[in-house]
N, CA and C atoms of all chains as a GROMACS GRO file, in nm:
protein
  561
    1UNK      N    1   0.578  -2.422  -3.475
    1UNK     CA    2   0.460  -2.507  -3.454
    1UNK      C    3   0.385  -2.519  -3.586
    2UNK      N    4   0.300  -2.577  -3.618
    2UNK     CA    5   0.205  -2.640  -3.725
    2UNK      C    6   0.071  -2.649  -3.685
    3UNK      N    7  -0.029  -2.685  -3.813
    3UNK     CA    8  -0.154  -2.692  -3.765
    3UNK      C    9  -0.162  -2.882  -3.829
    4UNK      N   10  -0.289  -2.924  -3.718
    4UNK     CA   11  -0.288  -3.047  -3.794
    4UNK      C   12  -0.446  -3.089  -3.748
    5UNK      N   13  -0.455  -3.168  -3.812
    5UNK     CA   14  -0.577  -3.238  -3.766
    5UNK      C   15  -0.625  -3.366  -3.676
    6UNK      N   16  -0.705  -3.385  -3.574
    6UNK     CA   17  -0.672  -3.537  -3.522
    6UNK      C   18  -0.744  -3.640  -3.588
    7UNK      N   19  -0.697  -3.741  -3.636
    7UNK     CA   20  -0.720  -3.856  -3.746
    7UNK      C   21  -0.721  -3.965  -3.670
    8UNK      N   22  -0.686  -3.990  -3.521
    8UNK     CA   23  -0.775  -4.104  -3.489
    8UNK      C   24  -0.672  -4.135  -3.330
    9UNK      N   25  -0.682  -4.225  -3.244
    9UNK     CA   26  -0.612  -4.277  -3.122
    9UNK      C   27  -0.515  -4.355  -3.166
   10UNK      N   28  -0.438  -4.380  -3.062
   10UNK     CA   29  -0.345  -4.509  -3.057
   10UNK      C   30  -0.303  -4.540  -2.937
   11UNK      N   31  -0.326  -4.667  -2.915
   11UNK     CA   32  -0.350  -4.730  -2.765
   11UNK      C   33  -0.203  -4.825  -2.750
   12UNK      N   34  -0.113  -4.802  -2.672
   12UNK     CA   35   0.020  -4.885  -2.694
   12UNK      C   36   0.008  -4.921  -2.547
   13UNK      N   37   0.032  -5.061  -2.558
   13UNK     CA   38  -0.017  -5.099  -2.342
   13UNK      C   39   0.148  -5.080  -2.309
   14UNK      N   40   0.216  -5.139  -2.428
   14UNK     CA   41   0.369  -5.122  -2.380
   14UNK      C   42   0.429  -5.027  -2.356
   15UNK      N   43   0.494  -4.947  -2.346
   15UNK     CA   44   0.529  -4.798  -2.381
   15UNK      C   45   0.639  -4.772  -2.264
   16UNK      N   46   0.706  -4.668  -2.330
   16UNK     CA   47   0.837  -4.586  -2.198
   16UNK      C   48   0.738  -4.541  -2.072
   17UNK      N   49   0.788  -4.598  -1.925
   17UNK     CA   50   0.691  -4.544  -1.860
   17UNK      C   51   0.645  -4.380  -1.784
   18UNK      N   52   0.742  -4.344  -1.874
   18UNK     CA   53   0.703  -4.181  -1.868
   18UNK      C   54   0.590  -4.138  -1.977
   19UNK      N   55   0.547  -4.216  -2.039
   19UNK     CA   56   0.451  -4.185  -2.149
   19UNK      C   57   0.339  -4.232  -2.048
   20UNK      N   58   0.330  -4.330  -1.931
   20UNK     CA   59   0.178  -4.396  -1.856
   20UNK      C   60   0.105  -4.261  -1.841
   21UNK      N   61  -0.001  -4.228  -1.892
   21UNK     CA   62  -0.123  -4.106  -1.866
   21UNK      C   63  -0.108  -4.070  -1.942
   22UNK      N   64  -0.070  -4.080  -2.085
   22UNK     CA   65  -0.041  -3.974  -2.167
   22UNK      C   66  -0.104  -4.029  -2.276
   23UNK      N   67  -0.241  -3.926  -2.367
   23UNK     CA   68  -0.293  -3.964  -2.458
   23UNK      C   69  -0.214  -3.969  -2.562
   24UNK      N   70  -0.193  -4.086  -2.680
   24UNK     CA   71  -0.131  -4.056  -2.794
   24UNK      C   72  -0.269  -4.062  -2.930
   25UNK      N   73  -0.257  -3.991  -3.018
   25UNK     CA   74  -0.338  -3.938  -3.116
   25UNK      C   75  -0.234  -3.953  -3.257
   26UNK      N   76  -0.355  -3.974  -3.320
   26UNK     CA   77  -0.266  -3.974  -3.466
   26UNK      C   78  -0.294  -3.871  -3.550
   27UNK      N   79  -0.222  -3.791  -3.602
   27UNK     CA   80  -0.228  -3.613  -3.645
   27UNK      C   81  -0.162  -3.622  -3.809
   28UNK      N   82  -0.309  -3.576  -3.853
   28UNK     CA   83  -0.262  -3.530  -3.959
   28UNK      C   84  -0.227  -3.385  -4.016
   29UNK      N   85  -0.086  -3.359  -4.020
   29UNK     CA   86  -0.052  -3.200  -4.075
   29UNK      C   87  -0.165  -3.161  -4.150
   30UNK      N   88  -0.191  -3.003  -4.169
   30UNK     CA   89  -0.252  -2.936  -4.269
   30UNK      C   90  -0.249  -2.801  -4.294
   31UNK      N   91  -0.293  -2.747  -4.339
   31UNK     CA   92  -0.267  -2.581  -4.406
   31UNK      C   93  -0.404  -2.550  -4.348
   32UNK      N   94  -0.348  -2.372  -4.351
   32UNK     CA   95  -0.514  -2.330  -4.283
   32UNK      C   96  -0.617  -2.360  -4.360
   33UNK      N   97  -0.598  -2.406  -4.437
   33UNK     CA   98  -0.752  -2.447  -4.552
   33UNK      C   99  -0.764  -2.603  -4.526
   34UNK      N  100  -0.687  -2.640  -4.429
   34UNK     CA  101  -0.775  -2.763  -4.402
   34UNK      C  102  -0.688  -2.883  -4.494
   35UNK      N  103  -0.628  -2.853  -4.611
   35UNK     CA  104  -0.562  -2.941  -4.661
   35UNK      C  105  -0.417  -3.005  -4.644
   36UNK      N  106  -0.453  -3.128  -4.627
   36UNK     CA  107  -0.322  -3.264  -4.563
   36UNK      C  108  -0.182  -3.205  -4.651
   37UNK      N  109  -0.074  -3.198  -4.502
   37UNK     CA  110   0.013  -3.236  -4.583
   37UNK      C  111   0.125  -3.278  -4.475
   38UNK      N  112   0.153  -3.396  -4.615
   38UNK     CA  113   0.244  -3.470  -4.618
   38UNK      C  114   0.179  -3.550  -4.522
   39UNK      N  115   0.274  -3.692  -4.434
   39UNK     CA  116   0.193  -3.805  -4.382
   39UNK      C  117   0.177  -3.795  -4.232
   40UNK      N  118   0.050  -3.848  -4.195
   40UNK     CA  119   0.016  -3.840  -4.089
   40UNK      C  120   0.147  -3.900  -3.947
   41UNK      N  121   0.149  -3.835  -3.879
   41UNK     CA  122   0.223  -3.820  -3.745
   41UNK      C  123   0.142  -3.957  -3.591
   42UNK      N  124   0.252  -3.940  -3.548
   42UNK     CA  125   0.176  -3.987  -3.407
   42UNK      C  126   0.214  -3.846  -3.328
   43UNK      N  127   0.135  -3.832  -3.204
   43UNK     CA  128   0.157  -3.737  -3.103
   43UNK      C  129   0.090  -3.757  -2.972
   44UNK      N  130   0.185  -3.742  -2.890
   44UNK     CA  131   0.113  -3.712  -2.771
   44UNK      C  132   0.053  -3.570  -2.726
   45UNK      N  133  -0.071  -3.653  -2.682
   45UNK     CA  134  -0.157  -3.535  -2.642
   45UNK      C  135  -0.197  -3.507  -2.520
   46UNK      N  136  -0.177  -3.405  -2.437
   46UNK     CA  137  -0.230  -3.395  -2.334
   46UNK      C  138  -0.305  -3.308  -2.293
   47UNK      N  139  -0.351  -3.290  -2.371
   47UNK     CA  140  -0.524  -3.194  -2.397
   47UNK      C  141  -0.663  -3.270  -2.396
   48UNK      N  142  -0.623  -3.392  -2.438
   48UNK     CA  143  -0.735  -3.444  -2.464
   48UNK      C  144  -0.848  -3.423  -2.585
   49UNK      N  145  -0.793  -3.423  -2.724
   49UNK     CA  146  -0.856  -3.352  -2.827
   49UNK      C  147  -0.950  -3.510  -2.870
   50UNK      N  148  -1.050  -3.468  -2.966
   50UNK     CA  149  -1.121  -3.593  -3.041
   50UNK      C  150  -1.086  -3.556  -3.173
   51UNK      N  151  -1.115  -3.684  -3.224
   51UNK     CA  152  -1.115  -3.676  -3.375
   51UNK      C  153  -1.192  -3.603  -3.431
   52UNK      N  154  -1.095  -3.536  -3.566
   52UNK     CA  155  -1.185  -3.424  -3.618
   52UNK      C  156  -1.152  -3.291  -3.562
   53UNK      N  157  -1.069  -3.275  -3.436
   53UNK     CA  158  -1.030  -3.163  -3.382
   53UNK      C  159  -0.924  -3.078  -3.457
   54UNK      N  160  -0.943  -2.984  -3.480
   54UNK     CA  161  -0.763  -2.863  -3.516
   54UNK      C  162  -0.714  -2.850  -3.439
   55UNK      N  163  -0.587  -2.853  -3.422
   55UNK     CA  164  -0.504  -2.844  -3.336
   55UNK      C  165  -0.366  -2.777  -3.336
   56UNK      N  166  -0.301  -2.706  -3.290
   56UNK     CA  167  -0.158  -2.674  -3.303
   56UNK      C  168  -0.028  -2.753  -3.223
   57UNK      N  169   0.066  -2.843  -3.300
   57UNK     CA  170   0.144  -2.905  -3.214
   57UNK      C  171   0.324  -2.850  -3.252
   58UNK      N  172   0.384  -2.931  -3.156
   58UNK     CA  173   0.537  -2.880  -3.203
   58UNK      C  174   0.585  -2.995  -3.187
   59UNK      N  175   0.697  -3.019  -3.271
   59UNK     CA  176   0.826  -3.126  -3.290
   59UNK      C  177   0.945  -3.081  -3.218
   60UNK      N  178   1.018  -3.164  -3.254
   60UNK     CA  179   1.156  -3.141  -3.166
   60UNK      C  180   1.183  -3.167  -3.061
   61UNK      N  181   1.262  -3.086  -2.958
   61UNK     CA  182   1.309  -3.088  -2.830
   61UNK      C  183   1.197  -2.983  -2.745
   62UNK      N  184   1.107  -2.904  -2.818
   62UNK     CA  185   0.969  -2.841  -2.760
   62UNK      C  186   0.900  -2.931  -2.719
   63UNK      N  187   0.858  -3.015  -2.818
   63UNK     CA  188   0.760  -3.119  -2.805
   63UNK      C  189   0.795  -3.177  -2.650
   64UNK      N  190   0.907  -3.177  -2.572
   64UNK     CA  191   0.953  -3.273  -2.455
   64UNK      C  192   0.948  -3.213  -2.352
   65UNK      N  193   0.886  -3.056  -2.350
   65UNK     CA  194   0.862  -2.986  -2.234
   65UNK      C  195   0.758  -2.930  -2.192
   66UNK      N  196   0.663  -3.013  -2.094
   66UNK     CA  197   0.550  -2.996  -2.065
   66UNK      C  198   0.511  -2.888  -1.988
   67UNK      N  199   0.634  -2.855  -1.921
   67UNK     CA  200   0.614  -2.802  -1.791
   67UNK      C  201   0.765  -2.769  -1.739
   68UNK      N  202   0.754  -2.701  -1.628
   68UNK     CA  203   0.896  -2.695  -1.527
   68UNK      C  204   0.886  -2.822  -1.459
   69UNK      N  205   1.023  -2.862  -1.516
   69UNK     CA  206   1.075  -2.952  -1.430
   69UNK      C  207   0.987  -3.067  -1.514
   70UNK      N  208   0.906  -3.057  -1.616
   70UNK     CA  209   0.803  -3.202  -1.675
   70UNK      C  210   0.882  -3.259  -1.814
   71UNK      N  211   0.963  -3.329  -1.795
   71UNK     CA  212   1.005  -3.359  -1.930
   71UNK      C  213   0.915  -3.457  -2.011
   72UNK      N  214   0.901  -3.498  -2.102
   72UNK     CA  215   0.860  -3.650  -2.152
   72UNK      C  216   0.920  -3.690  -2.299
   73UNK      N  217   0.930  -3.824  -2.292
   73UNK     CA  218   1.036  -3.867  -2.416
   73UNK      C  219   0.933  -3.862  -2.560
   74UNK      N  220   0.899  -3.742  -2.627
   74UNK     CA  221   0.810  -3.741  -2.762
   74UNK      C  222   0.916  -3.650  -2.818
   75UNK      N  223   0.856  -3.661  -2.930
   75UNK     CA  224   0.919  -3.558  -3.079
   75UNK      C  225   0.799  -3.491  -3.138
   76UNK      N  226   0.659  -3.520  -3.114
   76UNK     CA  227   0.535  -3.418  -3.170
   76UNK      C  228   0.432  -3.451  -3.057
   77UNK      N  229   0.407  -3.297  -2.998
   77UNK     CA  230   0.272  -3.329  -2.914
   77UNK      C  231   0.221  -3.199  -2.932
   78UNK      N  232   0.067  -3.262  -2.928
   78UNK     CA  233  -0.045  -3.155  -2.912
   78UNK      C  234  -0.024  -3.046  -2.802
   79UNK      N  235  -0.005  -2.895  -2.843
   79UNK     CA  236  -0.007  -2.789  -2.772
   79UNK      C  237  -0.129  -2.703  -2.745
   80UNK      N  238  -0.194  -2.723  -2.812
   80UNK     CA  239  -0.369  -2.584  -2.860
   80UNK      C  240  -0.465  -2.670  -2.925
   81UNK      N  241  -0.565  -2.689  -2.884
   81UNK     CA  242  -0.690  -2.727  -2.943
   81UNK      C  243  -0.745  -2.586  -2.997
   82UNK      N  244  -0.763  -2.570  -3.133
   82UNK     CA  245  -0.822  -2.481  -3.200
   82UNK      C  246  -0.947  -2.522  -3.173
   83UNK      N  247  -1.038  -2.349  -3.151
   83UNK     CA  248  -1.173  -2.323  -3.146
   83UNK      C  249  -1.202  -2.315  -3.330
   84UNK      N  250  -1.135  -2.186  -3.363
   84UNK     CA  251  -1.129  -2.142  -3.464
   84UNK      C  252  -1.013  -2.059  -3.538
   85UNK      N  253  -1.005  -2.085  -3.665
   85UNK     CA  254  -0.924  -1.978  -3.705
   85UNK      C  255  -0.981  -1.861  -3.799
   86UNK      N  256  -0.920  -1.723  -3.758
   86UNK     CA  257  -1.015  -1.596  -3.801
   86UNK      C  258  -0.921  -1.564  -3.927
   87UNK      N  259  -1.005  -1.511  -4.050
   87UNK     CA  260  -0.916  -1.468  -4.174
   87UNK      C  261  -0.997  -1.412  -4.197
   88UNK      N  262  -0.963  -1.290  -4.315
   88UNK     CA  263  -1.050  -1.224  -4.377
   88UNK      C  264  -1.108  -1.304  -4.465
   89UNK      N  265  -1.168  -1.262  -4.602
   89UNK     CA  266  -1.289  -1.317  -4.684
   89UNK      C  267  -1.106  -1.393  -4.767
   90UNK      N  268  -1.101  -1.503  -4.807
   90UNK     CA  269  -0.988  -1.561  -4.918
   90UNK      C  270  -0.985  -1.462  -5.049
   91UNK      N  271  -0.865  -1.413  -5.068
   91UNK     CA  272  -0.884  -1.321  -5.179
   91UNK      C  273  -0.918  -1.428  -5.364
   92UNK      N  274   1.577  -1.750  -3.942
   92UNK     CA  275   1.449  -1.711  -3.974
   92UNK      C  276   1.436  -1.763  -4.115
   93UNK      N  277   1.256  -1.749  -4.102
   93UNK     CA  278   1.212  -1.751  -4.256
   93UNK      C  279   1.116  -1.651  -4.286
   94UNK      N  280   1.080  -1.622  -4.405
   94UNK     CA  281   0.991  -1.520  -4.408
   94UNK      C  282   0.857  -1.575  -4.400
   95UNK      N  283   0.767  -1.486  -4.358
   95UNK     CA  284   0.609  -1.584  -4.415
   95UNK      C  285   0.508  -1.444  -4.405
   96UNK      N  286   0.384  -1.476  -4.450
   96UNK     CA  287   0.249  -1.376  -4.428
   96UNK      C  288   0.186  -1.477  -4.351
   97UNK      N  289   0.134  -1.296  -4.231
   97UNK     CA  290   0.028  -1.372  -4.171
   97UNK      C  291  -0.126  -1.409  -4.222
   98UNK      N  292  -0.202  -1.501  -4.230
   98UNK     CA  293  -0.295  -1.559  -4.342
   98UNK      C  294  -0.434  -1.611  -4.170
   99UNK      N  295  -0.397  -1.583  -4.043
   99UNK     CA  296  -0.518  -1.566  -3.990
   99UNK      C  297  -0.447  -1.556  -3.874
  100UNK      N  298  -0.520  -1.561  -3.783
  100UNK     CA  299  -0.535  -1.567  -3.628
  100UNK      C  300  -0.596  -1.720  -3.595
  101UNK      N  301  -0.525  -1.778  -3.506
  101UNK     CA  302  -0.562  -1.877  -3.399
  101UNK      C  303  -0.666  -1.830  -3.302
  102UNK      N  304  -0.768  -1.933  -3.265
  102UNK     CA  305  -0.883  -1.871  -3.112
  102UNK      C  306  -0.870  -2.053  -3.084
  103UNK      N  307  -0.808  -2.034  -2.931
  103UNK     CA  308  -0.803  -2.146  -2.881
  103UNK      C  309  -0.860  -2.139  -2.706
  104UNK      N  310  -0.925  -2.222  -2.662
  104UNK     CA  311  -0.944  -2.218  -2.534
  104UNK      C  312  -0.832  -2.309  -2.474
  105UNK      N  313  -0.838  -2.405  -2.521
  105UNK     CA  314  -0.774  -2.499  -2.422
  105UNK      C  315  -0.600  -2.542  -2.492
  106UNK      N  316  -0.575  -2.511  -2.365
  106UNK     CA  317  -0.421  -2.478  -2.500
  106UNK      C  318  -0.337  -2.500  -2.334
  107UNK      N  319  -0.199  -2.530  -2.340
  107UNK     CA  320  -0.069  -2.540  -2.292
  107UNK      C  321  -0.022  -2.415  -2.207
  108UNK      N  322  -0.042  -2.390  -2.130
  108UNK     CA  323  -0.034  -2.327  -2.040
  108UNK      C  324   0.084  -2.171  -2.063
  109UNK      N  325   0.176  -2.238  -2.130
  109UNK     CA  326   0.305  -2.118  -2.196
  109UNK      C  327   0.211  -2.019  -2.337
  110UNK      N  328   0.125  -2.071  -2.384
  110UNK     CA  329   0.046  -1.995  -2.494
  110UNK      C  330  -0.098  -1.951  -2.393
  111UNK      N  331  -0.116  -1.900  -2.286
  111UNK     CA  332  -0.241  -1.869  -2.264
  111UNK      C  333  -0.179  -1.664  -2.251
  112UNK      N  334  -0.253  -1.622  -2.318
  112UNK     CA  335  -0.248  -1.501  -2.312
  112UNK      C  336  -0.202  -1.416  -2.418
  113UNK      N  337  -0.130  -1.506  -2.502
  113UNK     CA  338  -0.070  -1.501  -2.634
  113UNK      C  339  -0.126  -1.524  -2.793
  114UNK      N  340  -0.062  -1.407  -2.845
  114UNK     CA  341  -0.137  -1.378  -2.985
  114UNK      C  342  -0.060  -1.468  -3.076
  115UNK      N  343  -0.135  -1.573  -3.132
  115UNK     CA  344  -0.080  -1.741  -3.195
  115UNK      C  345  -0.133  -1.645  -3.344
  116UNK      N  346  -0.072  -1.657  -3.437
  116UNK     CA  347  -0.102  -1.656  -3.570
  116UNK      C  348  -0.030  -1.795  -3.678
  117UNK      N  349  -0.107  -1.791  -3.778
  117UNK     CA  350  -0.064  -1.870  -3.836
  117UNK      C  351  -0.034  -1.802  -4.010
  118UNK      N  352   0.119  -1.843  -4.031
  118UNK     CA  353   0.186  -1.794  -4.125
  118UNK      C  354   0.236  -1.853  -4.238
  119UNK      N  355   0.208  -1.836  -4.342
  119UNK     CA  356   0.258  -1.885  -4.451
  119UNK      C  357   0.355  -1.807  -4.502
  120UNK      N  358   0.479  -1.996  -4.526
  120UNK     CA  359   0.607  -1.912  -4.588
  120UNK      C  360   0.596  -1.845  -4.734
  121UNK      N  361   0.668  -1.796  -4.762
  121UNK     CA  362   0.683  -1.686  -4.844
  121UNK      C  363   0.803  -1.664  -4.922
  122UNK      N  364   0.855  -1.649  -5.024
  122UNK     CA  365   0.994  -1.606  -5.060
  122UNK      C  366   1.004  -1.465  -5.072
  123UNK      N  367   1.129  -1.444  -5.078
  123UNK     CA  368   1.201  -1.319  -5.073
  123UNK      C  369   1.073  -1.216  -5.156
  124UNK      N  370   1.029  -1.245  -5.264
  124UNK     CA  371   0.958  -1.148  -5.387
  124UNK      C  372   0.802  -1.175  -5.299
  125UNK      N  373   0.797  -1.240  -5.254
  125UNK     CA  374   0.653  -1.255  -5.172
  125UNK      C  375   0.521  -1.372  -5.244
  126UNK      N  376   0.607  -1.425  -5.281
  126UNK     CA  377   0.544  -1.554  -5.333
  126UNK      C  378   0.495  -1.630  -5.212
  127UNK      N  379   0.376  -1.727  -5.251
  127UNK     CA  380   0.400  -1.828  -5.080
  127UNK      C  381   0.413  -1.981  -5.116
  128UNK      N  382   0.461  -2.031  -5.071
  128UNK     CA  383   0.551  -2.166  -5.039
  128UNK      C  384   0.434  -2.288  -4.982
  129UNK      N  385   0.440  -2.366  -5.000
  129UNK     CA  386   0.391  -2.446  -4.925
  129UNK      C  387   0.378  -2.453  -4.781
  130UNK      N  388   0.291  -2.506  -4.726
  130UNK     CA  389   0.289  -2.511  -4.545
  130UNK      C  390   0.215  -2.380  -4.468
  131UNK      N  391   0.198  -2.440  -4.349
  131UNK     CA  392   0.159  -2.371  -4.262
  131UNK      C  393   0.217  -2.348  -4.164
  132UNK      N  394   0.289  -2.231  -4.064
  132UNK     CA  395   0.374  -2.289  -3.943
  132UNK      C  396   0.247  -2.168  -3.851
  133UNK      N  397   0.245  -2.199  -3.739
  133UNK     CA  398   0.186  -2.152  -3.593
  133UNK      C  399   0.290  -2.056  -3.537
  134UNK      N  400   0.278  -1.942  -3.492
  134UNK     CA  401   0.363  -1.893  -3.441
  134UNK      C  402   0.314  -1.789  -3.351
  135UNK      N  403   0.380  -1.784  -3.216
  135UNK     CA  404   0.358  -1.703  -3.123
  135UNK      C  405   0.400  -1.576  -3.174
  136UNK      N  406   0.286  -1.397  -3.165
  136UNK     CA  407   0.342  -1.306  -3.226
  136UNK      C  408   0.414  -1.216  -3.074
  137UNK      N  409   0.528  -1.136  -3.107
  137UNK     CA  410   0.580  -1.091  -2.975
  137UNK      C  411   0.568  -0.935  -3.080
  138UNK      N  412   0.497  -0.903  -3.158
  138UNK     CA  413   0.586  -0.739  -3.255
  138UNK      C  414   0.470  -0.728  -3.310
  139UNK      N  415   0.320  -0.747  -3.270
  139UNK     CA  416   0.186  -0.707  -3.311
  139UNK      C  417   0.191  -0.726  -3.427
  140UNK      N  418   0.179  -0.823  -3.524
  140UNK     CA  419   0.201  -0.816  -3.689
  140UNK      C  420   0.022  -0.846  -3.709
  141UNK      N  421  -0.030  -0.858  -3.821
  141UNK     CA  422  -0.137  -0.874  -3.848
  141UNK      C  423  -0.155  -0.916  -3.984
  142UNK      N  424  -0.317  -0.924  -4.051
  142UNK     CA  425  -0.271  -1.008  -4.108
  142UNK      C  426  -0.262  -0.936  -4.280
  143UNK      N  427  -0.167  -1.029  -4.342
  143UNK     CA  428  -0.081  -1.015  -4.483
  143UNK      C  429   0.036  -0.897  -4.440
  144UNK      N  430   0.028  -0.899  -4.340
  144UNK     CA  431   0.170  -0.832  -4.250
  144UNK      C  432   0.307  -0.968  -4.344
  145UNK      N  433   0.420  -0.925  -4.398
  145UNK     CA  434   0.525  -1.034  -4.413
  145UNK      C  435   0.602  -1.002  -4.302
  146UNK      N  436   0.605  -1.154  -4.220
  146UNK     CA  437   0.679  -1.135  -4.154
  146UNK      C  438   0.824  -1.246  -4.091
  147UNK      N  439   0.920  -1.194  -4.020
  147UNK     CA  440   0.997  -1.274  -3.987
  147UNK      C  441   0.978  -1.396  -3.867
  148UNK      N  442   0.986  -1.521  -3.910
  148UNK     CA  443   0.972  -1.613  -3.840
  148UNK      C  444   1.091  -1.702  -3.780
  149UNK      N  445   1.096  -1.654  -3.630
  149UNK     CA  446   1.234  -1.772  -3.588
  149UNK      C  447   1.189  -1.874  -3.540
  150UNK      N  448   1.211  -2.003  -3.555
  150UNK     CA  449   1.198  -2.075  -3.518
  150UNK      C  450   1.306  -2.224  -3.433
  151UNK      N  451   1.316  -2.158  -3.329
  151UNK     CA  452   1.395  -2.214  -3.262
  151UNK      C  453   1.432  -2.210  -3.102
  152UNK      N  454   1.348  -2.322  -3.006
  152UNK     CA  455   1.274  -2.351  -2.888
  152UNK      C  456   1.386  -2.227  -2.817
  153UNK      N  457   1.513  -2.217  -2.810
  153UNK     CA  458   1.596  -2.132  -2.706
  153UNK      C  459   1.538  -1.989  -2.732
  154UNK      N  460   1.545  -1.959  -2.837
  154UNK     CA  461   1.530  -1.840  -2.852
  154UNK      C  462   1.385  -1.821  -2.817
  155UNK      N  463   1.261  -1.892  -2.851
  155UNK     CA  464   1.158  -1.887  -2.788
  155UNK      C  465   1.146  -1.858  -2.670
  156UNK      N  466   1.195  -1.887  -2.584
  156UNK     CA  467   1.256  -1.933  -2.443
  156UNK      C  468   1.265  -1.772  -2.460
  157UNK      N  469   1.390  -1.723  -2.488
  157UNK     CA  470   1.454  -1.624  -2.382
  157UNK      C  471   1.374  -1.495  -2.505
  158UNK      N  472   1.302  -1.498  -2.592
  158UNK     CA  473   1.201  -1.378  -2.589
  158UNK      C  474   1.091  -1.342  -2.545
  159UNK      N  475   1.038  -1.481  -2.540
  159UNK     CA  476   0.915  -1.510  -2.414
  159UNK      C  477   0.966  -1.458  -2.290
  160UNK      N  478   1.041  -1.461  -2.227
  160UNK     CA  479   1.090  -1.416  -2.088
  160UNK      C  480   1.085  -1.555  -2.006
  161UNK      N  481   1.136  -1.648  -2.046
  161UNK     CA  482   1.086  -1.756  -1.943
  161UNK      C  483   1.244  -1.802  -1.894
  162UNK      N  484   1.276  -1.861  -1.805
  162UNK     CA  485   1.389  -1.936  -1.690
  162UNK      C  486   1.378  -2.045  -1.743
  163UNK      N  487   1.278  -2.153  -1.790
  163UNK     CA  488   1.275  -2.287  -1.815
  163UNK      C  489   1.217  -2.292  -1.973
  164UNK      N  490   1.286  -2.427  -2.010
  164UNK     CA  491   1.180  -2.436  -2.169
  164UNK      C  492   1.068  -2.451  -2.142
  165UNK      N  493   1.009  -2.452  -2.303
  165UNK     CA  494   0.872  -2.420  -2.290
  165UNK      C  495   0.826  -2.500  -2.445
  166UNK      N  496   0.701  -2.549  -2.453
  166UNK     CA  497   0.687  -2.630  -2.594
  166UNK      C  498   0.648  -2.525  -2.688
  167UNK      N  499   0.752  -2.402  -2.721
  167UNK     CA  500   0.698  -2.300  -2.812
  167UNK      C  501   0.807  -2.286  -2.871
  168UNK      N  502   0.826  -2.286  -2.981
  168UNK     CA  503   0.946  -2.290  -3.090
  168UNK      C  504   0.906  -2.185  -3.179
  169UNK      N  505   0.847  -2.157  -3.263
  169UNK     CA  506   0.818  -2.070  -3.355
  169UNK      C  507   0.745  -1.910  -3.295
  170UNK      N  508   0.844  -1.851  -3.336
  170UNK     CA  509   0.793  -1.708  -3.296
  170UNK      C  510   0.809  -1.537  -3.372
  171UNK      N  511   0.706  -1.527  -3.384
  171UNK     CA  512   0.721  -1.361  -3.501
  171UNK      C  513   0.828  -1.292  -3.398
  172UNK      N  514   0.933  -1.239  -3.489
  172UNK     CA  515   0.995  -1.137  -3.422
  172UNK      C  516   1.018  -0.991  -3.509
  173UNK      N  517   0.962  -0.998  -3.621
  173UNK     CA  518   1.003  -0.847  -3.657
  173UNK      C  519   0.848  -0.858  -3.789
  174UNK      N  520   0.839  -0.774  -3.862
  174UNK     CA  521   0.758  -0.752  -3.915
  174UNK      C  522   0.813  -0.650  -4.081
  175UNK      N  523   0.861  -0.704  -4.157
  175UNK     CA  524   0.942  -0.659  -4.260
  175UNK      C  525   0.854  -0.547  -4.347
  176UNK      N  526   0.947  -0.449  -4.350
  176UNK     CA  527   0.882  -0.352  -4.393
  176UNK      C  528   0.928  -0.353  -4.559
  177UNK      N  529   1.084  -0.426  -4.585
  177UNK     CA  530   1.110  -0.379  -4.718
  177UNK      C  531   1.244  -0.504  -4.727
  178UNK      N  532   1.236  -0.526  -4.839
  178UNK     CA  533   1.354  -0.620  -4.869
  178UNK      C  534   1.423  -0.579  -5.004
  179UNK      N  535   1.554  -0.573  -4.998
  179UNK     CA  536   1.591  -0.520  -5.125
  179UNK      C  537   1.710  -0.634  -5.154
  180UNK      N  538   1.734  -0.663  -5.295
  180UNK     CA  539   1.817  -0.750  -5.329
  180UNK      C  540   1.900  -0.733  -5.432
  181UNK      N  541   1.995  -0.779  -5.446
  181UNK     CA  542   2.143  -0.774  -5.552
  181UNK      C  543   2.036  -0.840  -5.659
  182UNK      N  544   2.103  -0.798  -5.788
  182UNK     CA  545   2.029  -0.778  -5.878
  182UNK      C  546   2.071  -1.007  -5.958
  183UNK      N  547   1.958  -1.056  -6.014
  183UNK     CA  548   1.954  -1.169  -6.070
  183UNK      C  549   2.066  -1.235  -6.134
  184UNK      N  550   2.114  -1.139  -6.196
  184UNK     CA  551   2.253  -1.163  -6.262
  184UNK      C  552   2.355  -1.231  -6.197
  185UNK      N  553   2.348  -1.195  -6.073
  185UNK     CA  554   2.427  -1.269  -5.965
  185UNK      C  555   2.388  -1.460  -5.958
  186UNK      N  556   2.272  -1.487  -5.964
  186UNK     CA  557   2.295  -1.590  -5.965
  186UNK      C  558   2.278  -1.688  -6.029
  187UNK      N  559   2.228  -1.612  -6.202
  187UNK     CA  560   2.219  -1.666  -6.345
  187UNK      C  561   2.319  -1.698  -6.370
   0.00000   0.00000   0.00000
């Protein structure tokens, strides 16, 4: 999994209809310090995060298992809405 | 696997139902000498590591699966499984 940031919605009326209810968000990767990397992602989300949120998501064939028995056709979706992340003082 | 240090702890409320109860850290890779690499990966810890602990990172949804203890997948791929105490290596010459 990864950390990323949410950078904004995306509203598709068309879509596979196993995606109907399913928020998609546009995620930008980042490092625990907050800094981008590499280019922003689409993802489905089904957390319901806002922009500006941290978040932890997964790619792959993870990304497609919501649940028992819940498949859905993605490659990156939001798993964890970060509260916070705890570190000591940065050396 | 890859190697990485752990560099904090995750605090999440609202999270995916397979991570509720679970110690999420987030790890930076690392090379062999303990350098760190670019990136960040998330990873479920199952071997109490903490943090600037180096540790081993698998990442790969089956195996997630069957160390988690679960019957069905689950959207968790990355997971601490050991916690390296020492790495020793054939000497440079080898691959100068």
């Amino acid at each position: 999994m990864r950390l990323g940031t949410v950078a904004g919605k995306v509203w598709a009326s068309a879509k596979d209809p196993q995606l109907n209810g399913l928020r998609l968000a546009v995620l930008q990767p980042v490092d625990e310090q907050g800094a981008s990397l590499g280019s922003p992602l689409v993802a489905v989300d089904p957390l319901g995060t806002r922009e500006g949120d941290l978040v932890a998501w997964v790619t792959g064939a993870e990304a497609t298992f919501l649940g028992p028995g819940k498949q859905i056709p993605s490659d990156v979706t939001i798993v964890s809405l970060i509260d916070r992340l705890d570190q000591r003082a940065s050396p | 696997m890859i190697l990485g240090k752990v560099v904090a702890q995750v605090v999440s409320t609202v999270k995916h139902e397979a991570y509720q109860k679970r110690t999420v850290l987030v790890v930076r890779p690392v090379s062999p000498d303990g350098v760190t690499r670019k990136g960040a990966i998330v990873a479920v810890d199952t071997v109490g590591a903490r943090e600037n602990d180096m540790v081993l990172v698998a990442s790969e949804g089956r195996a997630a699966m069957e160390i988690l203890g679960y019957s069905h997948r689950i959207p968790i791929r990355s997971v601490i499984i050991g916690i390296v105490d020492r790495i020793t290596r054939s000497n440079e010459e080898q691959t100068t």
